[in-house]
N, CA, C, O and CB atoms as a CASP TS submission, in Angstrom:
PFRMAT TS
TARGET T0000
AUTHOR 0000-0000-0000
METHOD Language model
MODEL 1
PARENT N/A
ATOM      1  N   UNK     1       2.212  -9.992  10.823  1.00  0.00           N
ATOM      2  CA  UNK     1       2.479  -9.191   9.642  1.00  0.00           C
ATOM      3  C   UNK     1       1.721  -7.859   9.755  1.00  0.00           C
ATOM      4  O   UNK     1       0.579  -7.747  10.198  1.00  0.00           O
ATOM      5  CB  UNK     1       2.071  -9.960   8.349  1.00  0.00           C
ATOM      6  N   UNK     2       2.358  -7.042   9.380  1.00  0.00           N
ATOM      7  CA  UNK     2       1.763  -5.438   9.523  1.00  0.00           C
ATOM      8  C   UNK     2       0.778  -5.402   8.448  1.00  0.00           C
ATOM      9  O   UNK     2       0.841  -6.209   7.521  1.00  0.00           O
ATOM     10  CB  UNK     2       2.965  -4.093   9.277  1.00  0.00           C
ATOM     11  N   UNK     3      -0.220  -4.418   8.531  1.00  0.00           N
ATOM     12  CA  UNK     3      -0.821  -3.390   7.341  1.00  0.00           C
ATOM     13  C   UNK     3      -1.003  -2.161   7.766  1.00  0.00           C
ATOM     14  O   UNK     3      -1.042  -1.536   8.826  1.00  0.00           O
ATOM     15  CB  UNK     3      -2.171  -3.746   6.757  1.00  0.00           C
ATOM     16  N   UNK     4      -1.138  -1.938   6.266  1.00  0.00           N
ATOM     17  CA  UNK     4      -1.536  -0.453   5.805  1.00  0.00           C
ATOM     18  C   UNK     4      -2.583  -0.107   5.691  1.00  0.00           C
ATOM     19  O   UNK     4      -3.417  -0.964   5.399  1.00  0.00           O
ATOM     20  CB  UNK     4      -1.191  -0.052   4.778  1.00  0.00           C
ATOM     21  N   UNK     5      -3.018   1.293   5.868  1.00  0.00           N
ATOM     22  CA  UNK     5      -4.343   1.572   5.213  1.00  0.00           C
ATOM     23  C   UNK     5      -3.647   3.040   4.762  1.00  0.00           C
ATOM     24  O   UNK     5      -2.511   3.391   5.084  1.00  0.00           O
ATOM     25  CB  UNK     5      -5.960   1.549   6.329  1.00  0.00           C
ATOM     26  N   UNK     6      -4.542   3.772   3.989  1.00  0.00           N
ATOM     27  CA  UNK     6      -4.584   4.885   3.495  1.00  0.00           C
ATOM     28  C   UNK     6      -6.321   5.397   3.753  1.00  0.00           C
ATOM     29  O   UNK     6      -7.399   4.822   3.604  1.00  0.00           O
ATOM     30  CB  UNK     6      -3.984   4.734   1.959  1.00  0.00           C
ATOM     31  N   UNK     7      -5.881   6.866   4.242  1.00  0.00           N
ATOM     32  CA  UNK     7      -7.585   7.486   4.791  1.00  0.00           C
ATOM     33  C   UNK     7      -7.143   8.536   3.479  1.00  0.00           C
ATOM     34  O   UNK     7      -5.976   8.763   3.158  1.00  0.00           O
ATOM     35  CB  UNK     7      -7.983   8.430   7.015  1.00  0.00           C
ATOM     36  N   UNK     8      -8.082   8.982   2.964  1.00  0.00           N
ATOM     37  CA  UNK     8      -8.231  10.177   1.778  1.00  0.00           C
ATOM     38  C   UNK     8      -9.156  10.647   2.650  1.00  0.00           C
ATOM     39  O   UNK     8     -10.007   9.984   3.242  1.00  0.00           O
ATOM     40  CB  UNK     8      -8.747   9.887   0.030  1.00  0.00           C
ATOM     41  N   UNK     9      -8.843  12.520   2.744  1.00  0.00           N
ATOM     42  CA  UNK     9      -9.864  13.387   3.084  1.00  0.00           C
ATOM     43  C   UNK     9     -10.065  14.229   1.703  1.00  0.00           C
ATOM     44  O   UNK     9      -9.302  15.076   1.241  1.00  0.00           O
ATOM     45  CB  UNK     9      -9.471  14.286   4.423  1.00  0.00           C
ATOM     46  N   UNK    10     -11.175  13.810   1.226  1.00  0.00           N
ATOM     47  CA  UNK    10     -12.135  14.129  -0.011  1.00  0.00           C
ATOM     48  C   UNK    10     -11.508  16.257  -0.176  1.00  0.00           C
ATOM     49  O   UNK    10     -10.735  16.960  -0.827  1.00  0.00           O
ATOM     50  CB  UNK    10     -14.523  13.704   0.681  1.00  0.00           C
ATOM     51  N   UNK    11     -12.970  16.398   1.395  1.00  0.00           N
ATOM     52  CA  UNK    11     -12.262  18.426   1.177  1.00  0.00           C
ATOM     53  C   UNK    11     -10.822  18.761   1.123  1.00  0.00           C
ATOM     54  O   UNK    11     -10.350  19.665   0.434  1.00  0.00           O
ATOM     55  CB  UNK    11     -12.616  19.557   2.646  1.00  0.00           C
ATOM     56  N   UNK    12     -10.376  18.226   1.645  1.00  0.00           N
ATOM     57  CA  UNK    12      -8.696  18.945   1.730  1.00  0.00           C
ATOM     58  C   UNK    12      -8.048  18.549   0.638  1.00  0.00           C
ATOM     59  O   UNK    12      -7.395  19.418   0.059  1.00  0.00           O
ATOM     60  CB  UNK    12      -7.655  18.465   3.027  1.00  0.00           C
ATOM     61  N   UNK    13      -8.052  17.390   0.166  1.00  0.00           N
ATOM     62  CA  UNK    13      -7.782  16.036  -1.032  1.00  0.00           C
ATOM     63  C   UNK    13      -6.239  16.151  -0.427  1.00  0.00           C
ATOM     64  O   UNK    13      -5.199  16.580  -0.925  1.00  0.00           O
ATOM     65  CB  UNK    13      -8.066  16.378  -3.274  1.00  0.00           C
ATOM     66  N   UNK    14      -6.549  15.584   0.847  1.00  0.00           N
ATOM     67  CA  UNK    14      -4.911  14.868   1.431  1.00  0.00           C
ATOM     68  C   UNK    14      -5.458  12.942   1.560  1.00  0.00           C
ATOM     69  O   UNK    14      -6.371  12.206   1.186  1.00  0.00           O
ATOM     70  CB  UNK    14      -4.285  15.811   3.760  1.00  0.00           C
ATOM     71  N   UNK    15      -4.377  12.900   2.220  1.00  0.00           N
ATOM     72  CA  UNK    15      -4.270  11.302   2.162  1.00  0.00           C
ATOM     73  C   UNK    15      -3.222  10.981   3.363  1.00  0.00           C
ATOM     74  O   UNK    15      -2.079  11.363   3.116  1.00  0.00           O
ATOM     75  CB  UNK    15      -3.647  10.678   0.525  1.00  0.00           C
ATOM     76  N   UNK    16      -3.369  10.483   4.351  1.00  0.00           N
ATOM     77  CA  UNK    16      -2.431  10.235   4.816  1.00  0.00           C
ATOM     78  C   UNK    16      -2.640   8.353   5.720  1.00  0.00           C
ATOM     79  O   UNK    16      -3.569   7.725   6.229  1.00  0.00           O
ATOM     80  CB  UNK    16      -2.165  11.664   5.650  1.00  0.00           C
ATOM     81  N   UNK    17      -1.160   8.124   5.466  1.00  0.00           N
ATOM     82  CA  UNK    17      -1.065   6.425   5.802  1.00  0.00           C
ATOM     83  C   UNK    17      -0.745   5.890   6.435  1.00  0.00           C
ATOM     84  O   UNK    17       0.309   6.406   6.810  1.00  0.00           O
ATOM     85  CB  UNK    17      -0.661   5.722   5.363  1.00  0.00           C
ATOM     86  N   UNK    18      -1.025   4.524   7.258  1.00  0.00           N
ATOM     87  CA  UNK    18      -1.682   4.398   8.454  1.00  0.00           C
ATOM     88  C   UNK    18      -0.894   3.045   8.530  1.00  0.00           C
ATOM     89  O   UNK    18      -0.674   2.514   7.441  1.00  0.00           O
ATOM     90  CB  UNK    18      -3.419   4.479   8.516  1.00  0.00           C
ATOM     91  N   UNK    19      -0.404   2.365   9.730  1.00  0.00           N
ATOM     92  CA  UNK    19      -0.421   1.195   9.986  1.00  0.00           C
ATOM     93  C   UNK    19      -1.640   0.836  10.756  1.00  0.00           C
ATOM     94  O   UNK    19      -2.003   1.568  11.676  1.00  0.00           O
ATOM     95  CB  UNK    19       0.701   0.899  10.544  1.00  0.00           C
ATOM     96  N   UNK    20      -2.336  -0.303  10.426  1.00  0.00           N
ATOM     97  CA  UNK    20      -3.219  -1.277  10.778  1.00  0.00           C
ATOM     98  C   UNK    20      -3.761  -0.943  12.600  1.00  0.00           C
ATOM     99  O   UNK    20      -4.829  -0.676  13.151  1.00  0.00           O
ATOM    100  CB  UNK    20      -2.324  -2.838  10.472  1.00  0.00           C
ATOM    101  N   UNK    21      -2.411  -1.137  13.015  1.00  0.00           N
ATOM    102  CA  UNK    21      -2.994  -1.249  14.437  1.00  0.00           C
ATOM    103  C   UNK    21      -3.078   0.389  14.995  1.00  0.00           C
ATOM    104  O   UNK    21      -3.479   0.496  16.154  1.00  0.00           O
ATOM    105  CB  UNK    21      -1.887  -2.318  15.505  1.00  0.00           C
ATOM    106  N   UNK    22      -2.765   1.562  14.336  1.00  0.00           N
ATOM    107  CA  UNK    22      -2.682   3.396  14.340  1.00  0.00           C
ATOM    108  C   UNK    22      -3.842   3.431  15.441  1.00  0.00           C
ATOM    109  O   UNK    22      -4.833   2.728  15.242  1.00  0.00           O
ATOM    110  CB  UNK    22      -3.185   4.474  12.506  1.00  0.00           C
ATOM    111  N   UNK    23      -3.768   4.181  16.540  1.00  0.00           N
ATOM    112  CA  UNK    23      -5.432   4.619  16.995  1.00  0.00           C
ATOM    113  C   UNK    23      -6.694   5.284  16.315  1.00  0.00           C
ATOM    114  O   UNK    23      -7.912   5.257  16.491  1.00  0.00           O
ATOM    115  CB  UNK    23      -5.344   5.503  17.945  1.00  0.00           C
ATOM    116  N   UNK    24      -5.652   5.999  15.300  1.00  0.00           N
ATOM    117  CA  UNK    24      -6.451   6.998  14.210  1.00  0.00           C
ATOM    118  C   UNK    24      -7.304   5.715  13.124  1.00  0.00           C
ATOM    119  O   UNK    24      -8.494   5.682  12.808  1.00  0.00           O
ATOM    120  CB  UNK    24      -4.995   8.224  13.084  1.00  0.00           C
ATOM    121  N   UNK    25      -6.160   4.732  12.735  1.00  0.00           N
ATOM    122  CA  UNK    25      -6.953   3.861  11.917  1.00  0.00           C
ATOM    123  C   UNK    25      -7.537   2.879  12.122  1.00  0.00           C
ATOM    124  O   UNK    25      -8.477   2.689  11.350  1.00  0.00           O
ATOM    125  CB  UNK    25      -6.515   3.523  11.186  1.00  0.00           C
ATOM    126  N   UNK    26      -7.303   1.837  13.178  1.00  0.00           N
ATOM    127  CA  UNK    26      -8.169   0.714  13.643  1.00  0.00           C
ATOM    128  C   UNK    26      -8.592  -0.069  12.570  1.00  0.00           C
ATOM    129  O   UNK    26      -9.725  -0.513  12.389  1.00  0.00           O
ATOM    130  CB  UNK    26      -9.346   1.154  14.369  1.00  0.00           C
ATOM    131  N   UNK    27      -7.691  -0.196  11.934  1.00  0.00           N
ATOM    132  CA  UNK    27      -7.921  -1.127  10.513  1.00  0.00           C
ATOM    133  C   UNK    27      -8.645  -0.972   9.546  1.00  0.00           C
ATOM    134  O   UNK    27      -9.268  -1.983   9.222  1.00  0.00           O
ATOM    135  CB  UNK    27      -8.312  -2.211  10.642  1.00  0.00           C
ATOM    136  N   UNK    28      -8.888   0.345   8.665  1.00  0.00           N
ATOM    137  CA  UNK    28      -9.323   0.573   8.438  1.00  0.00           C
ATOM    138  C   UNK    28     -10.778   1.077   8.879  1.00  0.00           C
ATOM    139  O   UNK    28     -11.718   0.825   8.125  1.00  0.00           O
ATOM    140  CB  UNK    28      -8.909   0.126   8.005  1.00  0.00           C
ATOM    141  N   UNK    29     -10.972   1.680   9.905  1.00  0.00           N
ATOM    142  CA  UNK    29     -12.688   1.581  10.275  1.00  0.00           C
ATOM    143  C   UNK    29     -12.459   3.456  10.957  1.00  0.00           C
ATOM    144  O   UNK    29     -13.407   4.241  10.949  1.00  0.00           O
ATOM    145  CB  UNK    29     -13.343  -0.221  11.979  1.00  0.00           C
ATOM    146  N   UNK    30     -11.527   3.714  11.305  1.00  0.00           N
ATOM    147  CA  UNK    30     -10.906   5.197  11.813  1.00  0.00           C
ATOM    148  C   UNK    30     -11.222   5.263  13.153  1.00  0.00           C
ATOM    149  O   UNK    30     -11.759   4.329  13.748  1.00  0.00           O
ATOM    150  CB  UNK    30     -11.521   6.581  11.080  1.00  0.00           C
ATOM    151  N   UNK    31     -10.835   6.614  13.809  1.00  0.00           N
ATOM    152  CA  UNK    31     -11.283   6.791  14.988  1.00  0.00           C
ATOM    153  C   UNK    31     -12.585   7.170  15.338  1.00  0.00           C
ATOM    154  O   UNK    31     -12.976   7.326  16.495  1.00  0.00           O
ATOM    155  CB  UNK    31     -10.609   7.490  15.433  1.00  0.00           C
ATOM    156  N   UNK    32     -13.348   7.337  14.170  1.00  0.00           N
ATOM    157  CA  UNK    32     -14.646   8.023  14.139  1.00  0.00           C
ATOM    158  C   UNK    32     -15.309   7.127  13.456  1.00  0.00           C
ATOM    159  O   UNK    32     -15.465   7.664  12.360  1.00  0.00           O
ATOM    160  CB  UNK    32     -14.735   9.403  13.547  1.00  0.00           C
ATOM    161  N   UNK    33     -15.856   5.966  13.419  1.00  0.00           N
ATOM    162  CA  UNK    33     -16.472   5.100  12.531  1.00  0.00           C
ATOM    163  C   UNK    33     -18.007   5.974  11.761  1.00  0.00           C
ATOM    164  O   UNK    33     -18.462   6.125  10.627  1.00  0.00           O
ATOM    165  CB  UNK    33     -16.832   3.618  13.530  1.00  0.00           C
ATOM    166  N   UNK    34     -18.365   6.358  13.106  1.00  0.00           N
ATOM    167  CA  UNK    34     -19.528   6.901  12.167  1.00  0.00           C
ATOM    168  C   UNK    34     -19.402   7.853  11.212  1.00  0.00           C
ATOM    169  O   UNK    34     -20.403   8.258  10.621  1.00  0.00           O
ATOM    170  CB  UNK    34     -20.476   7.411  12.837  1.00  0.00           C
ATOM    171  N   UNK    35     -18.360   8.256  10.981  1.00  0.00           N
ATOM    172  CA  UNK    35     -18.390   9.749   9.672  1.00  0.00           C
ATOM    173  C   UNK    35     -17.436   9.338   9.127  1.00  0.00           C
ATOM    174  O   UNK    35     -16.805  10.296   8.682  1.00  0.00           O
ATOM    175  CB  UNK    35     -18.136  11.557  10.047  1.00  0.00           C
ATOM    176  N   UNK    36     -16.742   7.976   8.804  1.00  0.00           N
ATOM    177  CA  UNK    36     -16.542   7.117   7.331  1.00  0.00           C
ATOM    178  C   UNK    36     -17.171   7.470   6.268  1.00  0.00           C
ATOM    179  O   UNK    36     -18.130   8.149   6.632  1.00  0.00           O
ATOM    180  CB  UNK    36     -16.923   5.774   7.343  1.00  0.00           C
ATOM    181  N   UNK    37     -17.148   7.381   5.232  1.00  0.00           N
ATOM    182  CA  UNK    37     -17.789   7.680   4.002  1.00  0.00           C
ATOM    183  C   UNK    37     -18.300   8.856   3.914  1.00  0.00           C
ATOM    184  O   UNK    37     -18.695   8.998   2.756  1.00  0.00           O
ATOM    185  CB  UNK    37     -18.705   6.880   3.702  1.00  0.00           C
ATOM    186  N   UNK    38     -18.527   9.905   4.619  1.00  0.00           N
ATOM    187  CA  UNK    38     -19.110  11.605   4.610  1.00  0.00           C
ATOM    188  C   UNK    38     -18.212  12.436   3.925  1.00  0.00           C
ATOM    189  O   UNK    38     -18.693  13.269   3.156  1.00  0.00           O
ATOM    190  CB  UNK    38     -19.251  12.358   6.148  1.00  0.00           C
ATOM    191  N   UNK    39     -16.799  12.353   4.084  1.00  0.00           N
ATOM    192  CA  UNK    39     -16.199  13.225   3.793  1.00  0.00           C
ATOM    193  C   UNK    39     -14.852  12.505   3.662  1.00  0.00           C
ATOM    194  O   UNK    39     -13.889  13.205   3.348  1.00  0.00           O
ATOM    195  CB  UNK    39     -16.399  14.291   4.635  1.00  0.00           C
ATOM    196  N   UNK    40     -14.692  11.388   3.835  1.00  0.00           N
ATOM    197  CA  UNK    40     -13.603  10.355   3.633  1.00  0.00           C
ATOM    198  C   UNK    40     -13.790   8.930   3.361  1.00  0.00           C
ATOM    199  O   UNK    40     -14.821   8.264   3.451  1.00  0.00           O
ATOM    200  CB  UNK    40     -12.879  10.344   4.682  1.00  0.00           C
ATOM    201  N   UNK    41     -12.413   8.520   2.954  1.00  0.00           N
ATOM    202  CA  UNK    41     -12.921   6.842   2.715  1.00  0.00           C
ATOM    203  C   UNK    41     -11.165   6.272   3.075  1.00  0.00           C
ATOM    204  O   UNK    41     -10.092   6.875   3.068  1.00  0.00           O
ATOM    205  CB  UNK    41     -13.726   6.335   0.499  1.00  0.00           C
ATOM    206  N   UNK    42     -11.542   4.846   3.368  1.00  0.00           N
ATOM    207  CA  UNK    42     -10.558   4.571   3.900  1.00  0.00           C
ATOM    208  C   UNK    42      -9.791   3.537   2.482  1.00  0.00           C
ATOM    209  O   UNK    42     -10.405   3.427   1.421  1.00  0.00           O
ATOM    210  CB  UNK    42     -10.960   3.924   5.438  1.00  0.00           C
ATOM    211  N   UNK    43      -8.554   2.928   2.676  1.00  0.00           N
ATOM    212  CA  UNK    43      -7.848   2.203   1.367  1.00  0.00           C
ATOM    213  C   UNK    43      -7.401   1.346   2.191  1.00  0.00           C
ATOM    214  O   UNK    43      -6.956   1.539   3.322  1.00  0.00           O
ATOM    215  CB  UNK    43      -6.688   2.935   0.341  1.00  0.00           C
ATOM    216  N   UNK    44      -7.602  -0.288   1.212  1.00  0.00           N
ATOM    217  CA  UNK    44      -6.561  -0.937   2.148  1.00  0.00           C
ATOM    218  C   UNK    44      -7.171  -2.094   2.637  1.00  0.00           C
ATOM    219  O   UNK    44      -8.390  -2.174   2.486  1.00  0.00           O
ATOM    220  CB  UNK    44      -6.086  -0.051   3.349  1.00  0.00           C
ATOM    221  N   UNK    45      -6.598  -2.981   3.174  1.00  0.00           N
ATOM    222  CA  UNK    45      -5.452  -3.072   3.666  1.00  0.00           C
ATOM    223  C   UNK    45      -4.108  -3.480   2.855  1.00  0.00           C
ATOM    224  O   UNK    45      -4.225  -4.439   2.092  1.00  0.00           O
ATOM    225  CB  UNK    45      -5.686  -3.828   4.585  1.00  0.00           C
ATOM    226  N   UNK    46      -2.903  -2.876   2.943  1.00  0.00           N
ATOM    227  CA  UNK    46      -1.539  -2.829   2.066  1.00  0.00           C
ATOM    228  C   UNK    46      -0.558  -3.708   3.015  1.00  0.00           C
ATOM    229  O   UNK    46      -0.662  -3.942   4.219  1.00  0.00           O
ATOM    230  CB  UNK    46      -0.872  -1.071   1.780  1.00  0.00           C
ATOM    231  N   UNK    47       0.376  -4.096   2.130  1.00  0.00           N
ATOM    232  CA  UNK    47       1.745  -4.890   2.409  1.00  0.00           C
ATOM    233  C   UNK    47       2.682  -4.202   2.606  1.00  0.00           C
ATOM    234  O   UNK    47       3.663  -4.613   3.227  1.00  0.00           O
ATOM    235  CB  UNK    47       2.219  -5.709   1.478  1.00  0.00           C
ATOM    236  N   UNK    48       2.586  -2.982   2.112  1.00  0.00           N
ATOM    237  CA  UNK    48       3.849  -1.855   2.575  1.00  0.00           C
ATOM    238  C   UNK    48       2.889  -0.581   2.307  1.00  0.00           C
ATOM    239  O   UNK    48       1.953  -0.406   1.528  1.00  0.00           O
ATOM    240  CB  UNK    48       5.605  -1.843   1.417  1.00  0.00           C
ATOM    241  N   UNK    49       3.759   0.551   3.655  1.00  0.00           N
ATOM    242  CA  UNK    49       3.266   1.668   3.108  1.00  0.00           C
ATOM    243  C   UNK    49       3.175   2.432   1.778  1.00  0.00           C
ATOM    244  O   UNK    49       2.207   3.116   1.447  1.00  0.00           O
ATOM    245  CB  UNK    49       3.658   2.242   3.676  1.00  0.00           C
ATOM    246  N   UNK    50       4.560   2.195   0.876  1.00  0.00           N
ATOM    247  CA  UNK    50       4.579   2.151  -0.464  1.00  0.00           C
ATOM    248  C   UNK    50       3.201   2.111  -0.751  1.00  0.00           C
ATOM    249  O   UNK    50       2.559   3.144  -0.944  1.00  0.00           O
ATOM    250  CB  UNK    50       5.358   1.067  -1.034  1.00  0.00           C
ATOM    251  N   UNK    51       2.767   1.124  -0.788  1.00  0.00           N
ATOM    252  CA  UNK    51       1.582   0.375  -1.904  1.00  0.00           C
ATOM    253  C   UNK    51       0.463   1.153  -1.287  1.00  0.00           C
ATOM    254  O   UNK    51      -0.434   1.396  -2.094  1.00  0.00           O
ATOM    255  CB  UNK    51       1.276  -1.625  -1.846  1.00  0.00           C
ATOM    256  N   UNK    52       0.281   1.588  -0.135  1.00  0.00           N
ATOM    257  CA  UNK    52      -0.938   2.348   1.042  1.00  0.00           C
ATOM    258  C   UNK    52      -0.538   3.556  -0.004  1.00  0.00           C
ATOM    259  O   UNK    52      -1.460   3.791  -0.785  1.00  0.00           O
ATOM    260  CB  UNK    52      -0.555   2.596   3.312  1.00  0.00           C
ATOM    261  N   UNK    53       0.338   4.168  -0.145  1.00  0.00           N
ATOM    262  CA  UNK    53       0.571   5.644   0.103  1.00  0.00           C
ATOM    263  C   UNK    53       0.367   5.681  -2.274  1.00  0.00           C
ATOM    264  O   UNK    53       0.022   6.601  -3.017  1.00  0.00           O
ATOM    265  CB  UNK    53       2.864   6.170   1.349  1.00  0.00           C
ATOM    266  N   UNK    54       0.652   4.706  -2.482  1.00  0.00           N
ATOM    267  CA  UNK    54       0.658   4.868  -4.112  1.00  0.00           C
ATOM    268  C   UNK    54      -1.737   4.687  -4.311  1.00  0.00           C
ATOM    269  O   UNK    54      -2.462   5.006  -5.253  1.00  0.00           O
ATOM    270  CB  UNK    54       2.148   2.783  -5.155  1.00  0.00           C
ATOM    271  N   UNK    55      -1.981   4.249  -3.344  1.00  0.00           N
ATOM    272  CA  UNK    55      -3.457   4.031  -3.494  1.00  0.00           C
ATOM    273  C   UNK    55      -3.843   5.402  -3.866  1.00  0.00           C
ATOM    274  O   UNK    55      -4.363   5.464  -4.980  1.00  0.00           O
ATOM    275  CB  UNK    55      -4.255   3.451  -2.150  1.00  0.00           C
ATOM    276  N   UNK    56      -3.704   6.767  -3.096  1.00  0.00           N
ATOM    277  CA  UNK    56      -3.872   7.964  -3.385  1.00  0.00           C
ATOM    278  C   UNK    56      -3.213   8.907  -4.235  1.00  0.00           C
ATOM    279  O   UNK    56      -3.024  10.114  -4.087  1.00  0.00           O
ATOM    280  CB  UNK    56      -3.891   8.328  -2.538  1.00  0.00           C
ATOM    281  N   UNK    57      -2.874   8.047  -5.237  1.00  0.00           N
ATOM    282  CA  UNK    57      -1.465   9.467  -6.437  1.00  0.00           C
ATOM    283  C   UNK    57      -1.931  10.420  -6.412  1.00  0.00           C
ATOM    284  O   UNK    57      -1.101  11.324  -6.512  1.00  0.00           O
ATOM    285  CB  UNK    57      -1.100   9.453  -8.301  1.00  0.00           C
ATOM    286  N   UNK    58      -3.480  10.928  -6.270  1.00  0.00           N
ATOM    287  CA  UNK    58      -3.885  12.241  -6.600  1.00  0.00           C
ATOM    288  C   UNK    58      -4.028  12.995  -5.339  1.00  0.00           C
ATOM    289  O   UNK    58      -4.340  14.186  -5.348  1.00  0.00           O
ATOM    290  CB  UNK    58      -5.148  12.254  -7.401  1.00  0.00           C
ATOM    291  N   UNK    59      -3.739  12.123  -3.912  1.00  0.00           N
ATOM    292  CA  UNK    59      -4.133  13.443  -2.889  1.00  0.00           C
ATOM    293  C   UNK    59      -2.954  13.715  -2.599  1.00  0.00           C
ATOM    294  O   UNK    59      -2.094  13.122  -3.250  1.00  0.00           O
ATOM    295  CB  UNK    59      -5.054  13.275  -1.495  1.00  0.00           C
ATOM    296  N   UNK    60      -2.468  14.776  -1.447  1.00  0.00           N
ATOM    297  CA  UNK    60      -1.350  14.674  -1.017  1.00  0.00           C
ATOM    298  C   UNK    60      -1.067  13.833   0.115  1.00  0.00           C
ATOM    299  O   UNK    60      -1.408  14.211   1.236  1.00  0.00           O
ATOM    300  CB  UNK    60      -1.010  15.736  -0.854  1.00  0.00           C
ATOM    301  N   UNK    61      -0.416  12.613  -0.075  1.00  0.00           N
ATOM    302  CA  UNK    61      -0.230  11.777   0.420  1.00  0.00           C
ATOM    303  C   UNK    61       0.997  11.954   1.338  1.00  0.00           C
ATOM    304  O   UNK    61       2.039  12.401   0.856  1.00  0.00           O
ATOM    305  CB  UNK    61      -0.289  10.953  -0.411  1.00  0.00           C
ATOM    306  N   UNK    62       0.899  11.559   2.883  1.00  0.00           N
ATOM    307  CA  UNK    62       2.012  11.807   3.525  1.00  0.00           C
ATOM    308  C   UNK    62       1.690  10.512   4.709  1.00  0.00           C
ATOM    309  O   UNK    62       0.618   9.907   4.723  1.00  0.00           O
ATOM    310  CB  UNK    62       2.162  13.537   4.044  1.00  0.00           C
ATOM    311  N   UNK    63       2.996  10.189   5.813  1.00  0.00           N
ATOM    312  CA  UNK    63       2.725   9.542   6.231  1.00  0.00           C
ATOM    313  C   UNK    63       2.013   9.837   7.455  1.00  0.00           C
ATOM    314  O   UNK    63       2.151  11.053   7.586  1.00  0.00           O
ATOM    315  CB  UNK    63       3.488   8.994   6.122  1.00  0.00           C
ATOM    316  N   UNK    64       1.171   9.300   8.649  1.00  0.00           N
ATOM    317  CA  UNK    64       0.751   9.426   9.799  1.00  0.00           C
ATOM    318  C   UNK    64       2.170   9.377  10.871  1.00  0.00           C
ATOM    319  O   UNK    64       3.003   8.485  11.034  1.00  0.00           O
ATOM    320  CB  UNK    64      -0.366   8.312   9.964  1.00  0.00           C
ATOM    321  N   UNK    65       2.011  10.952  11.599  1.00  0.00           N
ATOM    322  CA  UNK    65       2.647  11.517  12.574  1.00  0.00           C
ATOM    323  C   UNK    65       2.744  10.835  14.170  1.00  0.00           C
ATOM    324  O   UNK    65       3.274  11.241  15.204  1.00  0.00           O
ATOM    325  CB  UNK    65       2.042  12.744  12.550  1.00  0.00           C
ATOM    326  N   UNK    66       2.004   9.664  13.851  1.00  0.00           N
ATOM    327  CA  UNK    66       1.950   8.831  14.975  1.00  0.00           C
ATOM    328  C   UNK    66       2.208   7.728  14.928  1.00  0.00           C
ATOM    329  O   UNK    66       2.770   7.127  15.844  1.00  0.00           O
ATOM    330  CB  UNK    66       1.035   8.788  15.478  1.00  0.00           C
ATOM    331  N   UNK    67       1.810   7.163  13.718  1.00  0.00           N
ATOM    332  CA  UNK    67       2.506   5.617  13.967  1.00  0.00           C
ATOM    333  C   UNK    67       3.521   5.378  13.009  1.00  0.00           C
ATOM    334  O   UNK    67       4.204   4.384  13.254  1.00  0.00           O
ATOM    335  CB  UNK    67       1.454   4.330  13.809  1.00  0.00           C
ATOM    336  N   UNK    68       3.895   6.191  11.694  1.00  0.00           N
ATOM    337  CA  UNK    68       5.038   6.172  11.149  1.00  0.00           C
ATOM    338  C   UNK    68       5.561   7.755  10.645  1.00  0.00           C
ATOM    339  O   UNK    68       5.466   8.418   9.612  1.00  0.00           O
ATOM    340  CB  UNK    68       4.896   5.135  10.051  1.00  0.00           C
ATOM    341  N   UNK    69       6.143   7.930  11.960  1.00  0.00           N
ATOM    342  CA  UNK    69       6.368   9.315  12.017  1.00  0.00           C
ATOM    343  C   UNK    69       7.914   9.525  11.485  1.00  0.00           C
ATOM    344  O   UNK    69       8.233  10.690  11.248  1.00  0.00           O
ATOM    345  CB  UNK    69       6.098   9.866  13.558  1.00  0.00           C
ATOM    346  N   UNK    70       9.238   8.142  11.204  1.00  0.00           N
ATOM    347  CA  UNK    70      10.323   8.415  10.650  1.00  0.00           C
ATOM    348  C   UNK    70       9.983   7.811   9.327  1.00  0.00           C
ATOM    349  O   UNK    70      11.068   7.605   8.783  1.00  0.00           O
ATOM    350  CB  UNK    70      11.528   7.949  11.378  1.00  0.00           C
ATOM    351  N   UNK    71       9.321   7.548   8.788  1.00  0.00           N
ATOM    352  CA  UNK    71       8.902   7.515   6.887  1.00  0.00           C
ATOM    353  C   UNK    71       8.566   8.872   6.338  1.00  0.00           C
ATOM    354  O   UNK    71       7.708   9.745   6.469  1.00  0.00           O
ATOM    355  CB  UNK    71       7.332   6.524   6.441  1.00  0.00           C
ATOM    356  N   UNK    72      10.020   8.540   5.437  1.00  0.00           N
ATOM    357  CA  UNK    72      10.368   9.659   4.682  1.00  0.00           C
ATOM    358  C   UNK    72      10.115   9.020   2.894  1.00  0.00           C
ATOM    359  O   UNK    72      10.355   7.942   2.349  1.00  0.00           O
ATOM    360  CB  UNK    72      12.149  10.165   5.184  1.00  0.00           C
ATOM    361  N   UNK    73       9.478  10.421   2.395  1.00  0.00           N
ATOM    362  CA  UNK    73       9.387   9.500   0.528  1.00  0.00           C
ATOM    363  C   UNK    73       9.134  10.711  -0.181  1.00  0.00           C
ATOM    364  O   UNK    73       8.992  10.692  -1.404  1.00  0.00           O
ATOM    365  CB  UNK    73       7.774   8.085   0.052  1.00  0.00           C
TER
END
């Protein structure tokens, strides 16, 4: 079964959403573990990107260009 995560970048106040196994996301933990929580935080884990991408209503939420690069919303 797949998941989701959602990363929020705090400065920019984007959001963008992730399947589970993404290189960028690594299940929530990112590609950068150590600068988690500095300037971002991660969401998740979700049952559909839906539910990943509704975690952030307030950033601009879009999907990740790499692992779900034909999700359109």
């Amino acid at each position: 079964m797949d998941s989701y995560w959602t990363q929020e970048d705090w400065p920019t106040k984007t959001a963008r959403v992730h399947r589970g196994d993404c290189r960028y996301c690594n299940n929530g933990r990112g590609w950068r573990p150590d600068r988690t929580g500095q300037n971002n935080a991660w969401y998740g884990p979700f049952a559909t990107p839906e539910q990943a991408r509704d975690a952030c209503a307030k950033a601009d939420a879009r999907p990740c260009g790499t692992c779900l690069p034909d999700t359109r919303w």
